[in-house]
KOLRORO-240488 format. One record per residue (C-alpha): chain; x, z, y. Coordinates in Angstrom, 1 decimal. Last residue first. Example, Ala and Ser with C-alpha at 12.3 -4.5 7.8 and 13.67 -1.06 7.14 Angstrom:
<atoms>
<atom><lumke>A</lumke><u>13.7</u><w>7.1</w><v>-1.1</v></atom>
<atom><lumke>A</lumke><u>12.3</u><w>7.8</w><v>-4.5</v></atom>
</atoms>
This chain:
<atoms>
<atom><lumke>A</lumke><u>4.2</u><w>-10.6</w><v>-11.8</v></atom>
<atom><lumke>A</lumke><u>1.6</u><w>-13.1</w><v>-12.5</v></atom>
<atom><lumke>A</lumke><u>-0.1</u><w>-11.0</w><v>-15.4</v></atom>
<atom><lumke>A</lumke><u>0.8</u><w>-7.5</w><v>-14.7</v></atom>
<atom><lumke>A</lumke><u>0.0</u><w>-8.5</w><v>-11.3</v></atom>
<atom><lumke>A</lumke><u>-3.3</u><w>-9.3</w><v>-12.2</v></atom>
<atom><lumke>A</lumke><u>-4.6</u><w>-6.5</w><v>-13.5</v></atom>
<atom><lumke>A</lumke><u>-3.2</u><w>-4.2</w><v>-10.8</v></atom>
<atom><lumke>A</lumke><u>-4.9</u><w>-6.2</w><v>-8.3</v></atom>
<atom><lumke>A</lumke><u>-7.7</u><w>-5.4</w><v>-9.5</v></atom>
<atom><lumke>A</lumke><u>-6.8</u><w>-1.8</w><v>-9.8</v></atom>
<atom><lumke>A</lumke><u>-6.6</u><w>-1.7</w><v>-6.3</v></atom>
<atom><lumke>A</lumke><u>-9.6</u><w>-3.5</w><v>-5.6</v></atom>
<atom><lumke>A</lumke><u>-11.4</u><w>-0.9</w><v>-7.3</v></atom>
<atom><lumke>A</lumke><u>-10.2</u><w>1.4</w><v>-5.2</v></atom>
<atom><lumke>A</lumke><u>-12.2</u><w>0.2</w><v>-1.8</v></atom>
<atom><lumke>A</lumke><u>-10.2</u><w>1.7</w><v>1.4</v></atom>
<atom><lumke>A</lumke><u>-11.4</u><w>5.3</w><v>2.1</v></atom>
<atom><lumke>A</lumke><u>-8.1</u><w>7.3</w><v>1.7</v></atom>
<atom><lumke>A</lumke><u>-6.3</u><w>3.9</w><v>3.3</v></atom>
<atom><lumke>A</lumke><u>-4.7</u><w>6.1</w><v>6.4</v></atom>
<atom><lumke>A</lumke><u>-3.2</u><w>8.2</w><v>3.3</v></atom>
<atom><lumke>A</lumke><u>-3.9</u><w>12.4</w><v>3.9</v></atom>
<atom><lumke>A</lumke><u>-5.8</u><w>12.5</w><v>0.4</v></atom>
<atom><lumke>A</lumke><u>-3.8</u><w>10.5</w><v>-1.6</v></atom>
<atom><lumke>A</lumke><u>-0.5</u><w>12.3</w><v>-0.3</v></atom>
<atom><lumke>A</lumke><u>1.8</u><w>10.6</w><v>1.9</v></atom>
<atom><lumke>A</lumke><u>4.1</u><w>7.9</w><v>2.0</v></atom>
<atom><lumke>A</lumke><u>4.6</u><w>7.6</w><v>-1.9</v></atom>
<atom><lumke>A</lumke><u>8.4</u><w>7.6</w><v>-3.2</v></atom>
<atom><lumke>A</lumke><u>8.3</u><w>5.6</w><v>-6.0</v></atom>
<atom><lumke>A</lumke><u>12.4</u><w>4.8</w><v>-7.5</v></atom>
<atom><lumke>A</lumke><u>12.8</u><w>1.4</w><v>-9.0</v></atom>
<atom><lumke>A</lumke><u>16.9</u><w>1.3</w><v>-10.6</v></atom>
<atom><lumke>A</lumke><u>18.7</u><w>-1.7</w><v>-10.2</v></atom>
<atom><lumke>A</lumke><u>20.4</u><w>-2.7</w><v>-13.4</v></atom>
<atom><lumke>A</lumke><u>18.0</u><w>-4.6</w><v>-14.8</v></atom>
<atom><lumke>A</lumke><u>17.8</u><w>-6.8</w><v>-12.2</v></atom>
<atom><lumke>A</lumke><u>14.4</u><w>-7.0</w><v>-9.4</v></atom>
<atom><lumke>A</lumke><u>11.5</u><w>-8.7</w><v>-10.0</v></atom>
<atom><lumke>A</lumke><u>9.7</u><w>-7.3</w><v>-12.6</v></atom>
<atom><lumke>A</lumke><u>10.5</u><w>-3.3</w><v>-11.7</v></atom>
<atom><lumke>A</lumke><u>10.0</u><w>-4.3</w><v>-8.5</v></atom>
<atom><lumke>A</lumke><u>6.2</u><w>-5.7</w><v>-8.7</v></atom>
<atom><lumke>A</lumke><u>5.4</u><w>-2.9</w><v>-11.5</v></atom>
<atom><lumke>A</lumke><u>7.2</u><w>0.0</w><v>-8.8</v></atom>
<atom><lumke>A</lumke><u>4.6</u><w>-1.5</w><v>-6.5</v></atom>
<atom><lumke>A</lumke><u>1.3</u><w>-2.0</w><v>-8.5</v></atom>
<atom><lumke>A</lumke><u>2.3</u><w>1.7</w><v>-9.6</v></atom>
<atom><lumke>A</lumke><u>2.3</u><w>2.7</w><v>-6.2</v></atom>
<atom><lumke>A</lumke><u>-0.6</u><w>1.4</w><v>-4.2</v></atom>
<atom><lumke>A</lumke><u>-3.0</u><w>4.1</w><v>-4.2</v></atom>
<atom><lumke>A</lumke><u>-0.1</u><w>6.2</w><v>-2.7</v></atom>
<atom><lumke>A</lumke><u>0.7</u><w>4.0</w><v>0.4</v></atom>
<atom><lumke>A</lumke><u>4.0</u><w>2.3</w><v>0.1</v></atom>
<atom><lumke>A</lumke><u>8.0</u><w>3.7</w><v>-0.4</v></atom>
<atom><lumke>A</lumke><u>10.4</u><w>2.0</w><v>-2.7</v></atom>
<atom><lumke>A</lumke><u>13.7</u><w>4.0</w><v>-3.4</v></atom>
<atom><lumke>A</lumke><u>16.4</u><w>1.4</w><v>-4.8</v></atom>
<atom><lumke>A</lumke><u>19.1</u><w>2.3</w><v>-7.3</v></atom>
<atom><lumke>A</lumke><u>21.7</u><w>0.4</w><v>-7.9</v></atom>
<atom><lumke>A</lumke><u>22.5</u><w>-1.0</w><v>-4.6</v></atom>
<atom><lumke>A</lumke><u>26.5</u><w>-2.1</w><v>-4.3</v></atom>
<atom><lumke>A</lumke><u>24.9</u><w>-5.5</w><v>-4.3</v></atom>
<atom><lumke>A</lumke><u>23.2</u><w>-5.8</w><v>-1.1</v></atom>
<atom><lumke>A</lumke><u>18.8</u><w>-6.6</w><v>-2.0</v></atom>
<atom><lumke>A</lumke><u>18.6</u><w>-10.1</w><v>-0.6</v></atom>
<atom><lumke>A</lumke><u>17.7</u><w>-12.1</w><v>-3.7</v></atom>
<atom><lumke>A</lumke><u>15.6</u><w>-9.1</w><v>-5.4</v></atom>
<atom><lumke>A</lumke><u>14.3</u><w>-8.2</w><v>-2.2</v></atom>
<atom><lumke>A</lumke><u>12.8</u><w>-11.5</w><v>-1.6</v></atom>
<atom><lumke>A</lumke><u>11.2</u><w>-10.8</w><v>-5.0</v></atom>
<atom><lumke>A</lumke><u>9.5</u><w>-7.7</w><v>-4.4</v></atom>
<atom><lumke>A</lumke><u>8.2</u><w>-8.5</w><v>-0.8</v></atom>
<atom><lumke>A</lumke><u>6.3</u><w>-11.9</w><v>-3.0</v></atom>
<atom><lumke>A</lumke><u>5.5</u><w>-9.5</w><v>-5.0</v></atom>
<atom><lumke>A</lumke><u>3.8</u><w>-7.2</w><v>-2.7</v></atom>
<atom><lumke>A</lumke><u>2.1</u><w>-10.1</w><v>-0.6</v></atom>
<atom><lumke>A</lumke><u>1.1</u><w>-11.8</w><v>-3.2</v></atom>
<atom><lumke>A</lumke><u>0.3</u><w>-16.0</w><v>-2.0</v></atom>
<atom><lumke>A</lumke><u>3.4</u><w>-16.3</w><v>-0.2</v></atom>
<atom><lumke>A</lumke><u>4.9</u><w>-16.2</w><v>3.6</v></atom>
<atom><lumke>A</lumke><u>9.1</u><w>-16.0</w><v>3.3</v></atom>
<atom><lumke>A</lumke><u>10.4</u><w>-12.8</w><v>4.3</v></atom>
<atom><lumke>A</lumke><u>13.8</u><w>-12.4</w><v>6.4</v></atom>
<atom><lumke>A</lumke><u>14.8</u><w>-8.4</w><v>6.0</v></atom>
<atom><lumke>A</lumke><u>15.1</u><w>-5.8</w><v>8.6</v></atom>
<atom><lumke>A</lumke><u>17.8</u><w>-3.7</w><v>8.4</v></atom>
<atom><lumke>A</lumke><u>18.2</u><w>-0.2</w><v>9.3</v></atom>
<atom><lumke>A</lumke><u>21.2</u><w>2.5</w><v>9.4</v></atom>
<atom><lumke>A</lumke><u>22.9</u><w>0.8</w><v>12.4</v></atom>
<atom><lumke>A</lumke><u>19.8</u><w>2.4</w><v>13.8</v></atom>
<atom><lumke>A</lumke><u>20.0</u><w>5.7</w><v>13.4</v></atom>
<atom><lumke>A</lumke><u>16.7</u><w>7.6</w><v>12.9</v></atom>
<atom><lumke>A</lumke><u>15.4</u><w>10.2</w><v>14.8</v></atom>
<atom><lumke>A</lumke><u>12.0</u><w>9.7</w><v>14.7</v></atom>
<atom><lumke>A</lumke><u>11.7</u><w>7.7</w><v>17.7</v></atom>
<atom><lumke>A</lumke><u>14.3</u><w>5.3</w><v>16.8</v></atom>
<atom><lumke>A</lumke><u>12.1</u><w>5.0</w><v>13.9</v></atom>
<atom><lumke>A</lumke><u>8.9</u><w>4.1</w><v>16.1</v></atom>
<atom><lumke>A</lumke><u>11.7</u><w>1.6</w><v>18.4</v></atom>
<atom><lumke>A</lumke><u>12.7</u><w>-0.1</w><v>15.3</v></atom>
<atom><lumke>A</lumke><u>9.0</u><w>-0.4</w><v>14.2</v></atom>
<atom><lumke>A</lumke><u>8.0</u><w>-1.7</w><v>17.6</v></atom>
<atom><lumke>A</lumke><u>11.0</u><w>-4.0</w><v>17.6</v></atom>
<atom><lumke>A</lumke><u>9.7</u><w>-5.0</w><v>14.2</v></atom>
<atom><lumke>A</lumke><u>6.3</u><w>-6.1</w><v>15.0</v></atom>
<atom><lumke>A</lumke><u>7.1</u><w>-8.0</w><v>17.7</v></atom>
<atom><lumke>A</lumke><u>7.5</u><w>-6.5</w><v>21.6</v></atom>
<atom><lumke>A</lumke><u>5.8</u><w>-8.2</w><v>24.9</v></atom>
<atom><lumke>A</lumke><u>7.8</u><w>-7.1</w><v>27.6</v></atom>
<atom><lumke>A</lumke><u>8.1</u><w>-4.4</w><v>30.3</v></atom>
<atom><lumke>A</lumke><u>10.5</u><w>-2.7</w><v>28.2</v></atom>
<atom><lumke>A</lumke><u>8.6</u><w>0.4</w><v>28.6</v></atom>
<atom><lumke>A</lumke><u>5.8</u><w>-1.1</w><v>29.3</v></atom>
<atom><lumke>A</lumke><u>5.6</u><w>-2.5</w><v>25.4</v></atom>
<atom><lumke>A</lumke><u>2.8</u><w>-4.8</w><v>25.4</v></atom>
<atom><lumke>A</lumke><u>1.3</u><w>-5.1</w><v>22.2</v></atom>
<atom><lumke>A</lumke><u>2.4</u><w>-7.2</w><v>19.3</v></atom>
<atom><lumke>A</lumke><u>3.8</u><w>-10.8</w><v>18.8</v></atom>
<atom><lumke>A</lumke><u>4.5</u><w>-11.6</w><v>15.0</v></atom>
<atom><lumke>A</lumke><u>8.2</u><w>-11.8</w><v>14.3</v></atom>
<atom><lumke>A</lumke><u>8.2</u><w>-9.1</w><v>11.6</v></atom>
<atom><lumke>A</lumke><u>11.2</u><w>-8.4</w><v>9.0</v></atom>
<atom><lumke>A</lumke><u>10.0</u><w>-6.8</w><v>5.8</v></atom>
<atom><lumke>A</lumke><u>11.9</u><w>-3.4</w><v>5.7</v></atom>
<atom><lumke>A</lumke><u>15.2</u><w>-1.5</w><v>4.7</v></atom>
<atom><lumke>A</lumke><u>16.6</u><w>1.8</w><v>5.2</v></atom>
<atom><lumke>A</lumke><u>20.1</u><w>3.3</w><v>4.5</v></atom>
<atom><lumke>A</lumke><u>22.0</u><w>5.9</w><v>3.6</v></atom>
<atom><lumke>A</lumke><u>19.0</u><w>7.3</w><v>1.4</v></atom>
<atom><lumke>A</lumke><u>18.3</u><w>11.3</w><v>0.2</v></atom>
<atom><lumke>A</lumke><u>20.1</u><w>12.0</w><v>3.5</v></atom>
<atom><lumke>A</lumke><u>16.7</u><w>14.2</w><v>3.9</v></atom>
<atom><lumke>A</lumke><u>17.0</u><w>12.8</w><v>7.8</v></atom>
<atom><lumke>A</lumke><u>17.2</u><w>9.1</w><v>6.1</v></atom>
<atom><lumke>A</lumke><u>14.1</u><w>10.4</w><v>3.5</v></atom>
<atom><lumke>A</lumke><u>11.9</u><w>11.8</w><v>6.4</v></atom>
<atom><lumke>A</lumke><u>13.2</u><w>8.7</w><v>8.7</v></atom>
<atom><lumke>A</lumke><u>11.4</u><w>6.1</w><v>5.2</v></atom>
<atom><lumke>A</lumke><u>8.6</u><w>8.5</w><v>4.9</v></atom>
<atom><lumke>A</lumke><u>7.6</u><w>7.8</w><v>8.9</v></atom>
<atom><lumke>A</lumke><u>8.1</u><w>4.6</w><v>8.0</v></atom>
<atom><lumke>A</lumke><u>5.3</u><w>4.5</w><v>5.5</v></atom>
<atom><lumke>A</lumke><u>3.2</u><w>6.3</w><v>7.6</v></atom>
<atom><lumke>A</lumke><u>3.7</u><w>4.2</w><v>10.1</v></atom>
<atom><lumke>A</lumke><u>3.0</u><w>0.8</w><v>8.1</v></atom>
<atom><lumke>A</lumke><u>-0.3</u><w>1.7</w><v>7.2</v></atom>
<atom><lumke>A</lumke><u>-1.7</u><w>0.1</w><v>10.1</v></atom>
<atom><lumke>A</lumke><u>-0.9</u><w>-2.8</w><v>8.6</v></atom>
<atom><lumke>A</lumke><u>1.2</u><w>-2.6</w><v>5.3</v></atom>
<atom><lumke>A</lumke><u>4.7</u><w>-4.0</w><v>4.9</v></atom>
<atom><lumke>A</lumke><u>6.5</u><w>-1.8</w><v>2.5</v></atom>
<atom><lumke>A</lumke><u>9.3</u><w>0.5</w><v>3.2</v></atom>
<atom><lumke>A</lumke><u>12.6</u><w>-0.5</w><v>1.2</v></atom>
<atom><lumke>A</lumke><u>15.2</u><w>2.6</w><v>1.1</v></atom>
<atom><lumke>A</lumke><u>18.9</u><w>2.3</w><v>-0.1</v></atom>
<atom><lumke>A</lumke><u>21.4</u><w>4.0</w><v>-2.4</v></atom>
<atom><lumke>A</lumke><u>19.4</u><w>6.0</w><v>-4.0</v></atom>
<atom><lumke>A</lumke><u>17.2</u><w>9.8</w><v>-3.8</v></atom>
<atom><lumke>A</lumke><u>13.6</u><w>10.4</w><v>-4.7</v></atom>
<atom><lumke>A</lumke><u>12.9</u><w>14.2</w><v>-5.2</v></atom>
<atom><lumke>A</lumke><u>9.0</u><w>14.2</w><v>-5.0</v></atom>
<atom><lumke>A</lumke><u>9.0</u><w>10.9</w><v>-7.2</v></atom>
<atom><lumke>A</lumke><u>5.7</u><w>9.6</w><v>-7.0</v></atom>
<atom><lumke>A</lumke><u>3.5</u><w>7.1</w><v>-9.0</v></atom>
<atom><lumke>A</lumke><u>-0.3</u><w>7.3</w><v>-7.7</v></atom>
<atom><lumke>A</lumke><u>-2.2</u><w>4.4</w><v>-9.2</v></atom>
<atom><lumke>A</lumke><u>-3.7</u><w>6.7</w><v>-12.4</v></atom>
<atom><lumke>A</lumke><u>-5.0</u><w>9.5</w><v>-9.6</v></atom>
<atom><lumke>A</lumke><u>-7.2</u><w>7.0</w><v>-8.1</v></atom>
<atom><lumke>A</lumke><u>-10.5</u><w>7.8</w><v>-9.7</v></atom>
<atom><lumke>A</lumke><u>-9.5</u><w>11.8</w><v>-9.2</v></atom>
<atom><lumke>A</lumke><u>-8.4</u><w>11.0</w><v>-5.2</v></atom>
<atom><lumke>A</lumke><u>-11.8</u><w>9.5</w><v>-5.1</v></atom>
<atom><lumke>A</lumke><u>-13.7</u><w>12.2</w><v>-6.8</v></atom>
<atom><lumke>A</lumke><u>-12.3</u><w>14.9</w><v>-4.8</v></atom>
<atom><lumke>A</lumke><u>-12.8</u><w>13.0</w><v>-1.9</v></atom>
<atom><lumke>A</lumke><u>-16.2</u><w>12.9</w><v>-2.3</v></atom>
<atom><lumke>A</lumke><u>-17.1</u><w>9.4</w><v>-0.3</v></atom>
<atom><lumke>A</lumke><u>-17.2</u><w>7.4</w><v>-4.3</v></atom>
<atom><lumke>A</lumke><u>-20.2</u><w>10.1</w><v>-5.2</v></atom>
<atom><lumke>A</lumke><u>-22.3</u><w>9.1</w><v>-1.8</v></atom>
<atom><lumke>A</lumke><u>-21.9</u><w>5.5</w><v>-2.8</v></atom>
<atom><lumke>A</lumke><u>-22.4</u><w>5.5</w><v>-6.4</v></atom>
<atom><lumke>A</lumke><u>-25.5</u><w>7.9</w><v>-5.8</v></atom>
<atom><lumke>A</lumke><u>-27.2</u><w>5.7</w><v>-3.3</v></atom>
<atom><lumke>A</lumke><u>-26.4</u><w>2.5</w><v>-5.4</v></atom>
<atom><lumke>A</lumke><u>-28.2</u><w>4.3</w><v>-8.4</v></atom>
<atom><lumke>A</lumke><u>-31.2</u><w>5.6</w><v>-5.9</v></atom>
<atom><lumke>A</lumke><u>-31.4</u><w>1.7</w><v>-4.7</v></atom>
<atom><lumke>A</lumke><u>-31.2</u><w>0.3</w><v>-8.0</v></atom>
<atom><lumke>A</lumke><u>-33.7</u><w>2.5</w><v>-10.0</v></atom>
<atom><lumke>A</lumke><u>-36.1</u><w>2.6</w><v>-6.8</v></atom>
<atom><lumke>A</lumke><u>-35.9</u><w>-1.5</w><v>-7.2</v></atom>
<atom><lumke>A</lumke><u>-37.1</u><w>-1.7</w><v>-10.3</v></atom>
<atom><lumke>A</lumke><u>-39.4</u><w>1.0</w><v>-9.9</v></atom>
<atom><lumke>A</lumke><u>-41.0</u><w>-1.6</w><v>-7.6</v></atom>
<atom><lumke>A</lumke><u>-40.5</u><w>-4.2</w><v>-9.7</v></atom>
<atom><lumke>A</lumke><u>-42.6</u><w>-2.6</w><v>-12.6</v></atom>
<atom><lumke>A</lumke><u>-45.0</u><w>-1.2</w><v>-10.0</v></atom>
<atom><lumke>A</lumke><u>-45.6</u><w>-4.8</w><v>-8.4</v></atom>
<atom><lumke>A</lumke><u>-46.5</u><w>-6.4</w><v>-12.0</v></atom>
<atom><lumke>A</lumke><u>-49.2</u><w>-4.8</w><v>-13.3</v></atom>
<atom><lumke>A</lumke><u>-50.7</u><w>-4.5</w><v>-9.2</v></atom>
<atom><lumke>A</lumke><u>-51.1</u><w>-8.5</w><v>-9.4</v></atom>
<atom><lumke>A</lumke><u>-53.3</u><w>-8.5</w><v>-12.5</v></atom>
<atom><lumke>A</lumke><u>-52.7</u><w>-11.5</w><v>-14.2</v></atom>
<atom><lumke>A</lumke><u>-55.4</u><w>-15.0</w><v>-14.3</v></atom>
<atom><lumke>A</lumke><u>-54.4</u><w>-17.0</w><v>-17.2</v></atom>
<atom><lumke>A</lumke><u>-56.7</u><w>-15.4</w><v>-19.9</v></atom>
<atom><lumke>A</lumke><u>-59.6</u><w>-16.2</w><v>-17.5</v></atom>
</atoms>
């Protein structure tokens, strides 16, 4: 009889068990939607200079992100805080553009968004970029070999969560003598990437202070 167990002994152990988890998860997830609390956990990846000025501007690729960004990029060629505005070059096909009645890649869409807002285009150029494993870095370095000489001080602009893993991507790959200048997109709060997962952000973080 000594190996016979009572089967209720061991379904309330589990069964808290599983309360515990499910009531922890619940908390974690309902704490991590506050936006308070996120833009507090995220507060140590926002780098931003509100009065960033150079030579040149170099807005981030970024999916749907990327209009914010560029938005940022006129505000700061309307500012005449930049002469200039660089940007990852994008052959990818994209929508349907009926006003050219033709199918438009990425970068006549962004050329046409900045057109939009105002912005010269003789004051843009869009940049060759190989594929590689880090997207940032790998932007970072291209830059590095393309970035015109008479630049000295570069303003980077990305999503907010993402700017010290930027600046730390430019800072490495870029010459001494260039100045890395944050300009975030938008606040935090207003970012298109408010709810994205953070931790992978600092994740990334970690590892770019290795590989970068």
């Amino acid at each position: 009889m000594k190996y016979l167990f009572n089967r209720a002994s061991f379904s309330k152990p589990k069964a808290a068990t599983v309360l515990s988890l499910m009531t922890a998860c619940g908390v974690v997830v309902i704490l991590s939607s506050s936006p308070p609390i996120r833009k507090f956990v995220a507060a140590p990846l926002v780098v931003h200079d509100v009065d960033a000025r150079g030579d040149a501007c170099y807005v981030l690729a970024g999916g749907v992100s990327t209009w914010e960004r560029l938005a940022a990029g006129a505000d700061l060629i309307q500012w005449k805080r930049v002469p200039r505005l660089l940007l990852m070059r994008n052959d990818g096909t994209y929508p349907y553009s009926f006003k050219a009645q033709a199918s438009w890649t990425g970068t006549q869409w962004q050329m046409d968004y900045l057109a939009w807002r105002g912005v010269s285009l003789d004051r843009v150029v869009a940049l060759e970029m190989p594929e590689g494993l880090f997207g940032t870095l790998n932007e970072a370095r291209n830059v590095a070999k393309l970035l015109p000489r008479d630049v000295k001080k570069l303003v980077v602009v990305s999503s907010p969560a993402h700017m010290r893993r930027v600046v730390l991507a430019f800072r490495r790959s870029l010459p001494t003598e260039v100045e890395v200048v944050p300009f975030a997109a938008t606040s935090f709060e207003q970012s298109s990437e408010m709810y994205y997962p953070i931790w992978i952000e600092y994740l990334k973080l970690l590892v770019y202070y290795v590989v970068a």
